[in-house]
N, CA, C and O atoms as a Tinker XYZ file with bonds, in Angstrom:
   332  protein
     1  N     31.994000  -11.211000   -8.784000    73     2
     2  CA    31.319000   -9.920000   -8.679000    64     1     3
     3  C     31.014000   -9.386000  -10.075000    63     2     4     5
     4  O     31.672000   -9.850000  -11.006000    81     3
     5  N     30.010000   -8.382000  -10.339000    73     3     6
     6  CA    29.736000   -8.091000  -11.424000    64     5     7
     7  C     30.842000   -7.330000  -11.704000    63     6     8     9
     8  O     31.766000   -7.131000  -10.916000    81     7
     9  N     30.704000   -6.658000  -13.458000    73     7    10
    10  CA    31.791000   -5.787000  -12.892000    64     9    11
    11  C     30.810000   -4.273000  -13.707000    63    10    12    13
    12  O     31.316000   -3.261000  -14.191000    81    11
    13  N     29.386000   -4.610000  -13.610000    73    11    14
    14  CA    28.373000   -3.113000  -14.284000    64    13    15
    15  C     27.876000   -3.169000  -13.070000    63    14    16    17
    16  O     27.739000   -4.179000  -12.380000    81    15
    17  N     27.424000   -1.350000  -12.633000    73    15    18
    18  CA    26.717000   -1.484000  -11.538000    64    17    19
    19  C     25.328000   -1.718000  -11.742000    63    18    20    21
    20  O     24.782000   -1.716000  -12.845000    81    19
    21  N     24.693000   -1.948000  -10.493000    73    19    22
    22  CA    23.064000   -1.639000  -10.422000    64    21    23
    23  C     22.598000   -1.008000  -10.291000    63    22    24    25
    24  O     23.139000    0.077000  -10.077000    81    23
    25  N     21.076000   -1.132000  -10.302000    73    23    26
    26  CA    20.355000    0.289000   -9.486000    64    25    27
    27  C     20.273000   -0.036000   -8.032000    63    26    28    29
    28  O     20.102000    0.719000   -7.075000    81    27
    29  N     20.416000   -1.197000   -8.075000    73    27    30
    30  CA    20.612000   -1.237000   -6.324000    64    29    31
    31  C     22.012000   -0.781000   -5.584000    63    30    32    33
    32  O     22.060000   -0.274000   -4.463000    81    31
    33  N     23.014000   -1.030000   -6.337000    73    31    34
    34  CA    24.133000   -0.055000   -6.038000    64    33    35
    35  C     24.174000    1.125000   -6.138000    63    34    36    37
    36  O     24.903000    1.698000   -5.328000    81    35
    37  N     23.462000    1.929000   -7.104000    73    35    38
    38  CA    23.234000    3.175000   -6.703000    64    37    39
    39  C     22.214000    3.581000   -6.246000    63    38    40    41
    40  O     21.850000    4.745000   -6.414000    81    39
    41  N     21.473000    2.621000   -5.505000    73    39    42
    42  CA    19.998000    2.987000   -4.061000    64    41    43
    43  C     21.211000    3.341000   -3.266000    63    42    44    45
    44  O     21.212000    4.436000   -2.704000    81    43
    45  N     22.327000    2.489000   -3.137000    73    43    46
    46  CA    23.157000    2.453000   -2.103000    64    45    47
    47  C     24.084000    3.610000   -1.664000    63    46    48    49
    48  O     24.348000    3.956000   -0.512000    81    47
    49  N     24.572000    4.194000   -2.969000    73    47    50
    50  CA    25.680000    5.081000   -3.113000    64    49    51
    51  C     25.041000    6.423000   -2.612000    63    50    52    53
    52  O     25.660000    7.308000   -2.021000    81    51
    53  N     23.572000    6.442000   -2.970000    73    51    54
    54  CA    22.812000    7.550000   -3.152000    64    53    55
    55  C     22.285000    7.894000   -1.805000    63    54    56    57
    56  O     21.878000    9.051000   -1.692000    81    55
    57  N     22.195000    6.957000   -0.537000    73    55    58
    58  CA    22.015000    6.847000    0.430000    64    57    59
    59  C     23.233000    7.493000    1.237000    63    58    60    61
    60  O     23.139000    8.220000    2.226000    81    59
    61  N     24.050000    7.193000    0.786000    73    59    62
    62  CA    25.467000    7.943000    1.104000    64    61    63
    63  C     25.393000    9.473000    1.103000    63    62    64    65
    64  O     25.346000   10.262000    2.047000    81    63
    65  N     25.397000    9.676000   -0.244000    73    63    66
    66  CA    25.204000   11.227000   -1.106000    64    65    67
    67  C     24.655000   11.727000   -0.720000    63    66    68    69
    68  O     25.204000   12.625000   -0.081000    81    67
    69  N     22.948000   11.719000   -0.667000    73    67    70
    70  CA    21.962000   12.587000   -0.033000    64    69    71
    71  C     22.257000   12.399000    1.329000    63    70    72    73
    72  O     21.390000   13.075000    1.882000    81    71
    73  N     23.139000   11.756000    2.442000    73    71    74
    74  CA    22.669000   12.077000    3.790000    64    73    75
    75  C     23.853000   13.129000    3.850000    63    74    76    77
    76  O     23.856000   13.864000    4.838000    81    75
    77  N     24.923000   13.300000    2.850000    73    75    78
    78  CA    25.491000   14.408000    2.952000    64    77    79
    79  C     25.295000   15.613000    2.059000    63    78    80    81
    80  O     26.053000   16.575000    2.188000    81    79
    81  N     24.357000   15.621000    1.189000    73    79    82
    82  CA    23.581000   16.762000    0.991000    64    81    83
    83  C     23.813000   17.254000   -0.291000    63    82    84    85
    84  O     23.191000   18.245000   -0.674000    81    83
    85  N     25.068000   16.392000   -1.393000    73    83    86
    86  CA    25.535000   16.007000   -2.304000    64    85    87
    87  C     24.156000   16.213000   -3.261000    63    86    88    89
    88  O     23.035000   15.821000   -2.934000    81    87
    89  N     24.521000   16.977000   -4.625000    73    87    90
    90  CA    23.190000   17.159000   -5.608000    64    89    91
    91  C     23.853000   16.059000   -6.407000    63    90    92    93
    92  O     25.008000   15.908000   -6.803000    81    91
    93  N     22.710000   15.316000   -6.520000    73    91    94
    94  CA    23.061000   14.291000   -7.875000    64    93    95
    95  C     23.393000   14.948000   -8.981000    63    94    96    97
    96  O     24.423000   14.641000   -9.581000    81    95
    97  N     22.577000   15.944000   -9.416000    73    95    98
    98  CA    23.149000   16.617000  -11.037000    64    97    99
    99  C     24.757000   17.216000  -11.097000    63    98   100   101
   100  O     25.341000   17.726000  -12.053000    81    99
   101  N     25.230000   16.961000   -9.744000    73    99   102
   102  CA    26.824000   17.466000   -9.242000    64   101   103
   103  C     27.835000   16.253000   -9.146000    63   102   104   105
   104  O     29.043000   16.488000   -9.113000    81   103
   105  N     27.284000   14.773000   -9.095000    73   103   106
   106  CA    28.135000   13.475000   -9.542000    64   105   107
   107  C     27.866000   13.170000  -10.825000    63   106   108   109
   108  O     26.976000   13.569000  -11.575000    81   107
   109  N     29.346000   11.900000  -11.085000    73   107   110
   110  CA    29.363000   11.632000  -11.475000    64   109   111
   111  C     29.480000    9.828000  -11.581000    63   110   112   113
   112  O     30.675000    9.740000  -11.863000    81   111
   113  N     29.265000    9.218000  -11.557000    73   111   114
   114  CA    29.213000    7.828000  -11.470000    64   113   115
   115  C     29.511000    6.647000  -12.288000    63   114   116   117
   116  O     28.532000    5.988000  -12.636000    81   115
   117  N     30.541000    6.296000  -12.619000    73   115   118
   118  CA    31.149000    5.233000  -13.870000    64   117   119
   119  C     30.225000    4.144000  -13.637000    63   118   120   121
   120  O     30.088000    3.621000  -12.532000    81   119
   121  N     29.443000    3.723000  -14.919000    73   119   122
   122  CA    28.929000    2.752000  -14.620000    64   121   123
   123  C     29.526000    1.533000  -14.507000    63   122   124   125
   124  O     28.805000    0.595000  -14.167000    81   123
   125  N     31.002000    1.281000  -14.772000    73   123   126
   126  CA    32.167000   -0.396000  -14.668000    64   125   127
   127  C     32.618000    0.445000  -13.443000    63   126   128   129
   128  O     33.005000    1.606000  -13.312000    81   127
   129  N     32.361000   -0.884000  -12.367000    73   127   130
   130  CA    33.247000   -0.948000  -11.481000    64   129   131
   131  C     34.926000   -1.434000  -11.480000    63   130   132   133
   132  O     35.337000   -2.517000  -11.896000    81   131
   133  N     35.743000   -0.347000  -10.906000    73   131   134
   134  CA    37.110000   -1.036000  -11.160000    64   133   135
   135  C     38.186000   -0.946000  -10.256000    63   134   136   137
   136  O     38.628000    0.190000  -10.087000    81   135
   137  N     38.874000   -2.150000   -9.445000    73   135   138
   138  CA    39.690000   -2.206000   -8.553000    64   137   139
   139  C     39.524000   -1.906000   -7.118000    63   138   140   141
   140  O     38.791000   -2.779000   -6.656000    81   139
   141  N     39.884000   -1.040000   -6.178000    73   139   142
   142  CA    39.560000   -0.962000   -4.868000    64   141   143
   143  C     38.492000    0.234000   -4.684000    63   142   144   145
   144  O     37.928000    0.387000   -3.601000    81   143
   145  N     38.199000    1.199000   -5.950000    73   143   146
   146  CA    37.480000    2.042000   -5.964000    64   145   147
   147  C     37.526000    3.522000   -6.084000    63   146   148   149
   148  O     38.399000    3.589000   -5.219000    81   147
   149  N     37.376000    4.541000   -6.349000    73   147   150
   150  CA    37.539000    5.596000   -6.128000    64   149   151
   151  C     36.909000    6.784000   -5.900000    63   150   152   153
   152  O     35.835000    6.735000   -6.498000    81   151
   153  N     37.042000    7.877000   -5.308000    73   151   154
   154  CA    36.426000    9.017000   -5.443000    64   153   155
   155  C     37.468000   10.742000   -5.346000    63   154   156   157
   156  O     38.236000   11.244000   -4.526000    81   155
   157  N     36.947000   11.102000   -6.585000    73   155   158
   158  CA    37.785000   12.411000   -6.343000    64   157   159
   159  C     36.432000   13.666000   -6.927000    63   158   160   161
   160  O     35.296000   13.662000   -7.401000    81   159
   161  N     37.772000   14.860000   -6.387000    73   159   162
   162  CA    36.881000   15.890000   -6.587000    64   161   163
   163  C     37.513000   16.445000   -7.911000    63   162   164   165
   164  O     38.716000   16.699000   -7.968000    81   163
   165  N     36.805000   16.597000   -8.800000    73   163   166
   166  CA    37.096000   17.112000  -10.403000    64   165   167
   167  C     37.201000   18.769000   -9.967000    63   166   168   169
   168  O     36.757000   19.374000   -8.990000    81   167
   169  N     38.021000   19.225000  -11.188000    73   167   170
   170  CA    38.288000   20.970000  -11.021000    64   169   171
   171  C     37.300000   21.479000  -11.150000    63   170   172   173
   172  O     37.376000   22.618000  -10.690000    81   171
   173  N     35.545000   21.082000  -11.875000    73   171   174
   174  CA    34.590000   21.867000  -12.115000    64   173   175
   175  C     33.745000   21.367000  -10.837000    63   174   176   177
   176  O     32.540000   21.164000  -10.987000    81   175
   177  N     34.280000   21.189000   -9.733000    73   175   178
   178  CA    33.545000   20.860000   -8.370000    64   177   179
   179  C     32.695000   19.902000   -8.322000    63   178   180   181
   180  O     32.072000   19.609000   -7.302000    81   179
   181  N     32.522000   18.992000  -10.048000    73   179   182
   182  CA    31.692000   17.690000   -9.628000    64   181   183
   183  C     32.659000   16.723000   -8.821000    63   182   184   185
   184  O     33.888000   16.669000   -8.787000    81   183
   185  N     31.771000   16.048000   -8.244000    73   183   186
   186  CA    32.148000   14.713000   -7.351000    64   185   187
   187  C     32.588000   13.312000   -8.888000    63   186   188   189
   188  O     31.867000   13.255000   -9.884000    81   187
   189  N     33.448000   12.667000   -8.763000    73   187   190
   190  CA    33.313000   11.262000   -9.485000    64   189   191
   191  C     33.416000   10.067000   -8.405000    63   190   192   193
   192  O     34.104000   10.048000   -7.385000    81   191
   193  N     32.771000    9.332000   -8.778000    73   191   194
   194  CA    32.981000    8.067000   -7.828000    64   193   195
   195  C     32.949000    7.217000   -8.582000    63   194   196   197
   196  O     31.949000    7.317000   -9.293000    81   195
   197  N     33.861000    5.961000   -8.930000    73   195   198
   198  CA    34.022000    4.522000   -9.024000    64   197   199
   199  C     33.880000    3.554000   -8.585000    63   198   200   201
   200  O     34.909000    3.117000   -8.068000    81   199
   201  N     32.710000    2.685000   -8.495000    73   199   202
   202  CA    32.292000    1.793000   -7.686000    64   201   203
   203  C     34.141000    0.710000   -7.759000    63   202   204   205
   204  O     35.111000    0.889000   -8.495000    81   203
   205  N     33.929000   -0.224000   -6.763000    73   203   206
   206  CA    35.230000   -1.022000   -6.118000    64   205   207
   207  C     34.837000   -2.675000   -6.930000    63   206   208   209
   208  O     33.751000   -3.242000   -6.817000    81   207
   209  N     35.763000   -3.081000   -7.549000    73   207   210
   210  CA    34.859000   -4.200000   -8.424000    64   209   211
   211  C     36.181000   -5.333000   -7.406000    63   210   212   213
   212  O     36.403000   -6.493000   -7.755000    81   211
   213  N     36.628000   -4.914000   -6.632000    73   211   214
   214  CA    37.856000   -6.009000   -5.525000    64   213   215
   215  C     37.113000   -6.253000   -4.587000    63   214   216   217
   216  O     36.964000   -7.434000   -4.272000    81   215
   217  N     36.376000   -5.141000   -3.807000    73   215   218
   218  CA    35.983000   -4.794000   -2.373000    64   217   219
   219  C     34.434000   -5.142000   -2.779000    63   218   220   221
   220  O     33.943000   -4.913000   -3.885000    81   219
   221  N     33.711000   -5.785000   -1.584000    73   219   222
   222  CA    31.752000   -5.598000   -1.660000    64   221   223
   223  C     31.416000   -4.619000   -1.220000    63   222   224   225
   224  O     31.748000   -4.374000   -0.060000    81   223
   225  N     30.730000   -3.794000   -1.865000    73   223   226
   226  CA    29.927000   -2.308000   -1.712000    64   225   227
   227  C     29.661000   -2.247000   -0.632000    63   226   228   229
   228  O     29.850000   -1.154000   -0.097000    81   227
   229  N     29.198000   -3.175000    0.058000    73   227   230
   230  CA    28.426000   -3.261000    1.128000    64   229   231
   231  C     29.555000   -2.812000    2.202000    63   230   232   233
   232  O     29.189000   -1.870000    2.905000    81   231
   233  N     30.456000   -3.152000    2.382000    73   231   234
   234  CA    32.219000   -2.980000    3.104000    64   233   235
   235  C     32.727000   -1.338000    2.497000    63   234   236   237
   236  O     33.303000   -0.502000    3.193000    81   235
   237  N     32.471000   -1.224000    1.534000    73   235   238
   238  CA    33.026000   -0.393000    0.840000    64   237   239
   239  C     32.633000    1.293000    1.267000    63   238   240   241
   240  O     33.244000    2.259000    1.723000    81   239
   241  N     30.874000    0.899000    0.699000    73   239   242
   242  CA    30.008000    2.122000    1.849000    64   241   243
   243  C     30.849000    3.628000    3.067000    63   242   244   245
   244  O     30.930000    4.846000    2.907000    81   243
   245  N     31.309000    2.701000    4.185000    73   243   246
   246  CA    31.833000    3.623000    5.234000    64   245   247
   247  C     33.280000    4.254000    4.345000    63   246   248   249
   248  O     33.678000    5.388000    4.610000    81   247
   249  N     33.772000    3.663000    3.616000    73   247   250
   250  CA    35.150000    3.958000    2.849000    64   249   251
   251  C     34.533000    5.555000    2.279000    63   250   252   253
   252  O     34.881000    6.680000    2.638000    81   251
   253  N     33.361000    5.078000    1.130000    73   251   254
   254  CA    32.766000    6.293000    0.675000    64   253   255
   255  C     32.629000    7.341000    0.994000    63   254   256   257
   256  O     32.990000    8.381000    0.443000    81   255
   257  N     31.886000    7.110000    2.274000    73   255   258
   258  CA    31.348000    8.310000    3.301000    64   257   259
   259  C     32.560000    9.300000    3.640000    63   258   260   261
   260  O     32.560000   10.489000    3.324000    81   259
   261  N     33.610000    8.640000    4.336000    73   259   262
   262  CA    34.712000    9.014000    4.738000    64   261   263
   263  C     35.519000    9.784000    4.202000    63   262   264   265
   264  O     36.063000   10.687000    4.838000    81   263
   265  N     35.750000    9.546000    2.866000    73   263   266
   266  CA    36.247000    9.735000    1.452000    64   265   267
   267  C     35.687000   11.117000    1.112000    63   266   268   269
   268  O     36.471000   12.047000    0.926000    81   267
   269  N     34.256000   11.305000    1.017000    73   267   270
   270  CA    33.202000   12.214000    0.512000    64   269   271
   271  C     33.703000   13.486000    2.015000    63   270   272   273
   272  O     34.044000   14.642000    1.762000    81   271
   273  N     33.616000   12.804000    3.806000    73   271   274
   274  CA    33.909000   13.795000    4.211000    64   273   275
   275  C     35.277000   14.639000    4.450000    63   274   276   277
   276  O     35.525000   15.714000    4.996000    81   275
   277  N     36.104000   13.577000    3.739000    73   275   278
   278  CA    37.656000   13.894000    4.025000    64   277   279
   279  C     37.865000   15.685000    2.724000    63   278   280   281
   280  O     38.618000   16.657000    2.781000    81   279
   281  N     36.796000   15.288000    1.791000    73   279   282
   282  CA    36.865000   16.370000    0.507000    64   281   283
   283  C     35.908000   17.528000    0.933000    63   282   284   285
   284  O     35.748000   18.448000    0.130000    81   283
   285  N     35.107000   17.560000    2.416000    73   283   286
   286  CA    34.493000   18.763000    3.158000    64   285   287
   287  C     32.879000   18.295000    3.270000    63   286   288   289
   288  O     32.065000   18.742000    4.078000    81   287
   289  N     32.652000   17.328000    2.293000    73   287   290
   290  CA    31.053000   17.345000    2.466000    64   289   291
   291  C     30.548000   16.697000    4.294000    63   290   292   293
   292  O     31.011000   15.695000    4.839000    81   291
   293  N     29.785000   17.399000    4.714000    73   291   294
   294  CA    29.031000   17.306000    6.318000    64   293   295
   295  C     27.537000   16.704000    6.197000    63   294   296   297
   296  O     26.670000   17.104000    5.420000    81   295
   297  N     27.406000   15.493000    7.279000    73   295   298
   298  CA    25.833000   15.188000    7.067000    64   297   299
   299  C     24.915000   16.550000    6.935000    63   298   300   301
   300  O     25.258000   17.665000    7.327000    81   299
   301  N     24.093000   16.324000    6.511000    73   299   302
   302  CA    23.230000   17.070000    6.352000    64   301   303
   303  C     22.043000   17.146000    7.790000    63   302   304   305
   304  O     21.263000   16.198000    7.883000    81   303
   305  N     21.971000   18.120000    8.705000    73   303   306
   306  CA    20.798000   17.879000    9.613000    64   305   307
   307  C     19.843000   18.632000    9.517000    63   306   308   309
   308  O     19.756000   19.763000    9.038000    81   307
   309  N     18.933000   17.812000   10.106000    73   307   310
   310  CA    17.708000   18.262000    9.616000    64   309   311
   311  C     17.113000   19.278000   10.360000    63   310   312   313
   312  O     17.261000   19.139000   11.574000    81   311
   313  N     16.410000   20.373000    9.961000    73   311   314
   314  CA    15.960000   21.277000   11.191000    64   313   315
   315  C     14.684000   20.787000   11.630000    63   314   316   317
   316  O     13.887000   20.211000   10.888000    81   315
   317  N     14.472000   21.066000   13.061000    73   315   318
   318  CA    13.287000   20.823000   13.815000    64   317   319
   319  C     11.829000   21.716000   12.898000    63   318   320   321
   320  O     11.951000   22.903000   12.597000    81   319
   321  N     11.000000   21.204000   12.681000    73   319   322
   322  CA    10.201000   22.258000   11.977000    64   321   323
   323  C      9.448000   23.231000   13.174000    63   322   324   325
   324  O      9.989000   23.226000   14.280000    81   323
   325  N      8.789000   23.677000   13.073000    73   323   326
   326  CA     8.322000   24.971000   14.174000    64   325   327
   327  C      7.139000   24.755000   13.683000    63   326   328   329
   328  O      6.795000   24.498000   12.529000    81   327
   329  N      6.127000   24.964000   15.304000    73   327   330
   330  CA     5.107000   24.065000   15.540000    64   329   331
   331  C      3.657000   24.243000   15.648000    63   330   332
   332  O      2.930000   23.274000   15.867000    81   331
């Protein structure tokens, strides 16, 4: 496995983020992946995430999500527009 991310890993991560409504200018993102992975919430309310350089992203993904909603973030839904 590599151990720098991509931009296709963060097409991926970001797919995550925005369906929960997460402002990118509010993460933070290590570009070396390291060990099983991580995500916490920093005291100035940014997000950090550590890509998993053990685990494939691809597996890893639902971990993220989970992770992101265990710290309060909710999908984001979309409103019906009016017609």
């Amino acid at each position: 496995m590599e151990e720098i991310i991509t931009m296709a890993d963060m097409g991926l991560v970001f797919q995550v983020t925005d369906a929960l409504g997460i402002d990118r200018e509010r993460m933070s993102v290590s570009l070396e992946k390291q060990g099983p992975g991580q995500v916490q919430r920093l005291p100035t309310g940014e997000v950090e995430i550590t890509l998993p350089l053990t685990v494939p992203l691809s597996q890893w993904l639902p971990s993220l999500r989970a992770k992101l909603e265990a710290l309060g973030f909710q999908a984001m839904v979309e409103e019906e527009e009016e017609g």
